[in-house]
N, C-alpha and C positions, 0 to 999 in steps of 0.2 A: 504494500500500500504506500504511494506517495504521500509527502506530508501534505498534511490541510492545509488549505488558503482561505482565508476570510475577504474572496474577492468581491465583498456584497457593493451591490449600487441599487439605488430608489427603484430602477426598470427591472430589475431582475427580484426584489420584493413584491412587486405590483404585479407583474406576471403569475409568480408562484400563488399569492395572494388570491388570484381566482380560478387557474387551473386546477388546486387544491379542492376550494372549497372554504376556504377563510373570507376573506370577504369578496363579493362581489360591487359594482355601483349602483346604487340605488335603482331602478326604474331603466335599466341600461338597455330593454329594446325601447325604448322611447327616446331615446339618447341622453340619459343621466340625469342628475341634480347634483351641479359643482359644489363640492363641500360636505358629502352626504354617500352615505354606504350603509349595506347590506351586510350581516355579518352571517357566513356561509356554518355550514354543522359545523366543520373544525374550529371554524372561529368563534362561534358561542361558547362550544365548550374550553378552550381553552380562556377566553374573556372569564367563564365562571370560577376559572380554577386558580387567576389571576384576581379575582374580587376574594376565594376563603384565604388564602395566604396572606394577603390586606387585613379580612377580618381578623383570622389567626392570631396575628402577630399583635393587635391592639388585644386580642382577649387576654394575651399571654404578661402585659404591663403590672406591674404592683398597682394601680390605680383602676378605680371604677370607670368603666366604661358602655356605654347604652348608644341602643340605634334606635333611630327614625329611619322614617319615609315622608318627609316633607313632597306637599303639592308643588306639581310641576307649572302649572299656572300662580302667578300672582299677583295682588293686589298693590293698585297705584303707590297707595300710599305707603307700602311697605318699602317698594324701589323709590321712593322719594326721599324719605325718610337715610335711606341706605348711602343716597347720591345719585344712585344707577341713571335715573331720569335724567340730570342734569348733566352730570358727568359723564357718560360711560361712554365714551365714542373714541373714534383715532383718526389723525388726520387723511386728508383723502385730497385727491389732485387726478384730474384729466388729462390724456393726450386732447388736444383742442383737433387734430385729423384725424385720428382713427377712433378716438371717442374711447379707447380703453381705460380703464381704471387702475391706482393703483394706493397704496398706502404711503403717504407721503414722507414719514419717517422710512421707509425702508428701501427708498429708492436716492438718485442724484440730481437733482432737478438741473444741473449742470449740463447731463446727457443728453443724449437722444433715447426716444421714446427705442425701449428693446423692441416692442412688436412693429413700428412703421418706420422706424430712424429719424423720423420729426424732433423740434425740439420748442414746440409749440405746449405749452402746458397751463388751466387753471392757477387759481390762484386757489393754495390749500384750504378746505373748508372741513369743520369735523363733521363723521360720518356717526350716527348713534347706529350701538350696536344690538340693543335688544328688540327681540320680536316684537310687536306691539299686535294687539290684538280687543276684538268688541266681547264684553261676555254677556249673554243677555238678548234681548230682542232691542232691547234701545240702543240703539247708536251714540251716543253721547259722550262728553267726560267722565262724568259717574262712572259708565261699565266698562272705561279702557281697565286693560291689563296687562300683562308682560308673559312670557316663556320665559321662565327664570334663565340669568344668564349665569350662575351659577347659581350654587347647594347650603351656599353658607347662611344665607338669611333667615330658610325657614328654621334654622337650628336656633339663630339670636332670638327670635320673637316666640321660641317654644321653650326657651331655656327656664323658665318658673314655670312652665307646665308639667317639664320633665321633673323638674327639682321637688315641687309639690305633689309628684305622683308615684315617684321610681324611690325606692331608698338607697339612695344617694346624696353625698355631702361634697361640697367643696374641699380638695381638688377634685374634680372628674373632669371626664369625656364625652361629648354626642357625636357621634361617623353618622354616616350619610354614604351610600352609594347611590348616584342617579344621577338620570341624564340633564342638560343645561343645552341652552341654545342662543349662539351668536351669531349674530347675522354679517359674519368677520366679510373685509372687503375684497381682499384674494384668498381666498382658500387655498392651499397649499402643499408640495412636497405629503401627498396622502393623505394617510390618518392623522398627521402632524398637526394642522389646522385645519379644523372642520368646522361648520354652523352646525352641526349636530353629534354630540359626544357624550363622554359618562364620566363622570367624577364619581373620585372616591375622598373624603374629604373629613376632616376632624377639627371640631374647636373643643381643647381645653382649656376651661374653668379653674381658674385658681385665685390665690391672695394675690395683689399687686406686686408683696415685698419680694414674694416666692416667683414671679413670673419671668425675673432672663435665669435664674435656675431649671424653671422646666424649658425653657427655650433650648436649654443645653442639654436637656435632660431629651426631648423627641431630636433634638438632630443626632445624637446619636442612636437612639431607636430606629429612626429613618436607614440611616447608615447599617445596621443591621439587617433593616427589610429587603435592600436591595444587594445586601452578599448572599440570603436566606436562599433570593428567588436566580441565585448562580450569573450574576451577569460578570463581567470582566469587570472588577471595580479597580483597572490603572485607565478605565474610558469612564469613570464617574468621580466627578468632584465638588465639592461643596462650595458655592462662591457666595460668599456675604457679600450683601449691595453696600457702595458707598454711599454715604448721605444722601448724595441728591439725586439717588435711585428710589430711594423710598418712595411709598405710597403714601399717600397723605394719612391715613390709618393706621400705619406702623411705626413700633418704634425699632426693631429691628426685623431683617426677612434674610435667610440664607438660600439661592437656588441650588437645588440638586440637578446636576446638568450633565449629559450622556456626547461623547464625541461620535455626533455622527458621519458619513461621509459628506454632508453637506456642512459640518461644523458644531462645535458645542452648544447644545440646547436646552430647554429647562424641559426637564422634566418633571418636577415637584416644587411646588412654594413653601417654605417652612417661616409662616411670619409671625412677629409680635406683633399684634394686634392692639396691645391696650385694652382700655374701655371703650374704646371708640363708636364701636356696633352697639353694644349696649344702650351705651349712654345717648347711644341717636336715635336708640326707641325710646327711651325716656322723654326724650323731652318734643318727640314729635307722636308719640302715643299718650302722653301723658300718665305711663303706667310704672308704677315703682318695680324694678328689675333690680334692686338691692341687693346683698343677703346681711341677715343678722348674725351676731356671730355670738353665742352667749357665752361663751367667756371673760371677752371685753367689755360685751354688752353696748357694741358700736356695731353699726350698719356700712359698709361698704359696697361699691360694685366690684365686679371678679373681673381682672383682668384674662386675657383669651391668648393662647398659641395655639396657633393652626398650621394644618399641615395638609394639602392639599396637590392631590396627582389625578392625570388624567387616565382613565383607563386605556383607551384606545391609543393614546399616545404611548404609555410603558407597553401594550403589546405591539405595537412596532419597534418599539427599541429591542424587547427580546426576540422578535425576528433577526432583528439587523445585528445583534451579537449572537442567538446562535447559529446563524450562518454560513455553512463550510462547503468548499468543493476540494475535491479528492479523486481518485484513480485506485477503485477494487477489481485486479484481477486484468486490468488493462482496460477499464470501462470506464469512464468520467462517475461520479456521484456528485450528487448535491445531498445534503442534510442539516438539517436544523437542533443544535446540540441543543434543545432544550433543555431545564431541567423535569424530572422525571414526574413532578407535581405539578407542574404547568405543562407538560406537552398534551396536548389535546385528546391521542388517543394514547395510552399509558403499558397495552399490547396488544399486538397482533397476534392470531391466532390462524395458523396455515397449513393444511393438509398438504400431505406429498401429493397424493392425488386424490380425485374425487371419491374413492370408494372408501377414502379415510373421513368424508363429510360427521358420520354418526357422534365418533369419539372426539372428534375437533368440538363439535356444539356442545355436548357435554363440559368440557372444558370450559367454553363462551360462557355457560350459563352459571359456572361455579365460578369464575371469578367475576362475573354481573353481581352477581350474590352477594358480594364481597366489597359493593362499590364502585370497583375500576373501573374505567374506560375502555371496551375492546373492542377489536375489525378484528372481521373475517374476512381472508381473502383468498380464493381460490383462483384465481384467473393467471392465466401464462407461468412461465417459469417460475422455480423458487427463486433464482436472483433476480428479476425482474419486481418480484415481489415484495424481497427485500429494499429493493431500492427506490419503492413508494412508498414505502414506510419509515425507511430513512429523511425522504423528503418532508413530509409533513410532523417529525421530531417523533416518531412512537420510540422508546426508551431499549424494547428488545420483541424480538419475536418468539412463539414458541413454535418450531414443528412440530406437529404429528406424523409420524411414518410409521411404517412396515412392525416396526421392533414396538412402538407403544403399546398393543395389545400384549405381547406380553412381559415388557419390564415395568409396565405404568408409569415411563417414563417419555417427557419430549423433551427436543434439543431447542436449548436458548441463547440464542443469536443476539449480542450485545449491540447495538447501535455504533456505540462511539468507538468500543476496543475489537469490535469483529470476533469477538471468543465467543466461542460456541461449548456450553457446557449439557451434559444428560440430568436433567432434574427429575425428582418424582412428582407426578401432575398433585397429589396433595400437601406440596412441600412448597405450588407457586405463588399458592397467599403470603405467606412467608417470606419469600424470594420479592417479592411486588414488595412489600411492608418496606424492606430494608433497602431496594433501590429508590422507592420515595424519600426514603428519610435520609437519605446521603446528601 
């Protein structure tokens, strides 16, 4: 076997992407919806197994932590309150000939237009980013509302419902997984920027005094989540913004940021927040969002660290790191080194030949049983076979042949090291157990 090369580029993810069955484009015999995708069987289930490692890892904290499901519709006054309304846009500039669009911070208005070679351009105006939408039969101001553009709000304006409901105390946590929607003005490089995506997303509640403690306290939790889920962490680094990167809401934010082929990107926010969110319901709700503390017997508001990744975005980063092409046996491969908890299907399961169907399924249905993710695949060669399964990240195969009837054992075919070992078929829960947990 030739060594591996991680020759990955954006065209050769995007292909795999829907030859596989990960994702496809939205409505694509209609001709698509830029910004917007279909997530194919492989791609669901790996997105799901990419959300329990997420959840996993906050169950597994010394501190309380509780989920919601906050509504994906929301009310004016909540995004008002928030800023979203007023604020939330990005600058935007025209080609004045060919009429294309672009995001004004991320172009050279020096240049020429890249799609016409003009250098004819608007004059920058900000573009708002949120969906806006009528709820209701009336048309009016009263029924506007928003497609949350992101997860974090309905967490702020639920934070004394949760507190007054769950038995929990300051410090805690409320996550969120769920979709958000921006109506960004280039979409972009994939899954990377989309108008429609998933957050997975956390504000922690704590004391003021205690809050750049736990600031230090989730970036290195973070930093654990992303060696958990196997990526190459010398392409992940932590950049603290300087000052006049802030958010007007933070008092500090560290990105977690992945080198991609196109360049270092965020993939995670880890911000101090402050009181900020809070204290903007207070005094445009008029609702006390306090806590009391009886030991002082003073009232304070909790300051917030949040930590905030997008789904879709980390599953293309673990496309794009596990990545590999290679030469078995004088054949090219492609395979996806996932790891064994995130690769989609987790085994395959392959008769030598048809007349082996009986005892293959048997096997299927005992480690279904069990959990796992399995394919069956009978179609063309065993190494043809193998080398679909390599492609879409399955972690090992088992054969069934000739000799399984009677040593009740199959041979399993490793993904990454190509070792083929003879296991007993009620020894592969076991075998599965400890390849996940590696």
């Amino acid at each position: 076997m030739a060594s591996e090369k991680n020759n990955v580029t954006l065209e050769k993810i995007v292909s795999l992407c829907k030859r596989r069955g990960f994702v496809f484009p939205t409505a694509d015999m209609y001709g698509g919806l830029n910004g917007v995708y279909d997530f194919g069987p492989l791609g669901y289930a790996m997105k799901q197994n990419i959300k329990k490692m997420w959840t996993k890892q906050l169950s597994l904290v010394d501190h309380d932590i509780v989920m919601i499901d906050g509504a994906i519709l929301g009310h004016h006054a909540m995004w008002s309150a928030s800023g979203h309304v007023d604020s939330f846009s990005d600058p935007m500039v025209d080609c004045l000939i060919c009429k294309k669009r672009y995001r004004a911070d991320e172009i050279n208005l020096e240049k020429a237009c890249v799609h016409c070679g003009n250098h004819s351009w608007t004059e920058a105006r900000q573009f708002k980013l949120m969906f806006e939408t009528q709820i209701g039969a009336m048309s009016d101001a009263a029924s506007t509302g928003y497609l949350r553009p992101e997860t974090a709000q309905s967490i702020f304006v639920n934070f004394k419902n949760v507190l007054g409901s769950s038995r929990v105390k300051i410090p805690f946590g409320i996550g969120q997984i769920g979709k958000a929607f921006r109506n960004e003005i280039t979409p972009k490089q994939f899954l990377f920027r989309m108008r429609e995506f998933e957050q997975m997303e956390l504000e922690f509640f704590c004391k003021p005094e205690e809050s750049d403690s736990f600031f230090d306290f989730w970036k290195s939790e973070r930093y654990l989540f992303y060696k958990q889920l196997g990526l190459d962490m010398e392409r992940i680094r932590f950049r603290d913004h300087a000052e006049n990167e802030l958010a007007h809401y933070s008092k500090k934010c560290t990105d977690v940021e992945y080198e991609f082929p196109f360049g270092w990107k965020e993939l995670e926010g880890i911000a101090h927040r402050g009181s900020f969110d809070l204290q903007q319901h207070i005094d445009h709700a008029k609702k006390d969002l306090s806590v009391f503390e009886e030991a002082t017997r003073q009232s304070y508001v909790p300051h917030v660290v949040e930590t905030s990744v997008g789904v879709d975005r980390l599953f293309l980063t673990l496309l794009f790191d596990a990545y590999r092409e290679d030469t078995v046996d004088g054949e090219s491969r492609t395979l996806l080194r996932l790891h064994p908890a995130i690769a989609p299907v987790q085994a395959a399961v392959l008769p030598l030949v048809k007349k082996l169907d009986t005892e293959a399924h048997k096997i299927i249905k005992h480690l279904k049983k069990h959990g796992y993710a399995v394919q069956y695949d009978a179609s063309g060669s065993i190494g043809k076979r193998y080398r679909r399964q390599d492609e879409i990240g399955t972690p090992v195969c088992f054969t069934v042949d000739f000799e399984t009837a009677e040593d009740g054992k199959v041979t399993a075919r490793n993904r990454d090291t190509l070792e083929q070992v003879r296991i007993p078929i009620d020894e592969l829960d076991h075998y599965l157990q400890v390849l996940m947990a590696a």
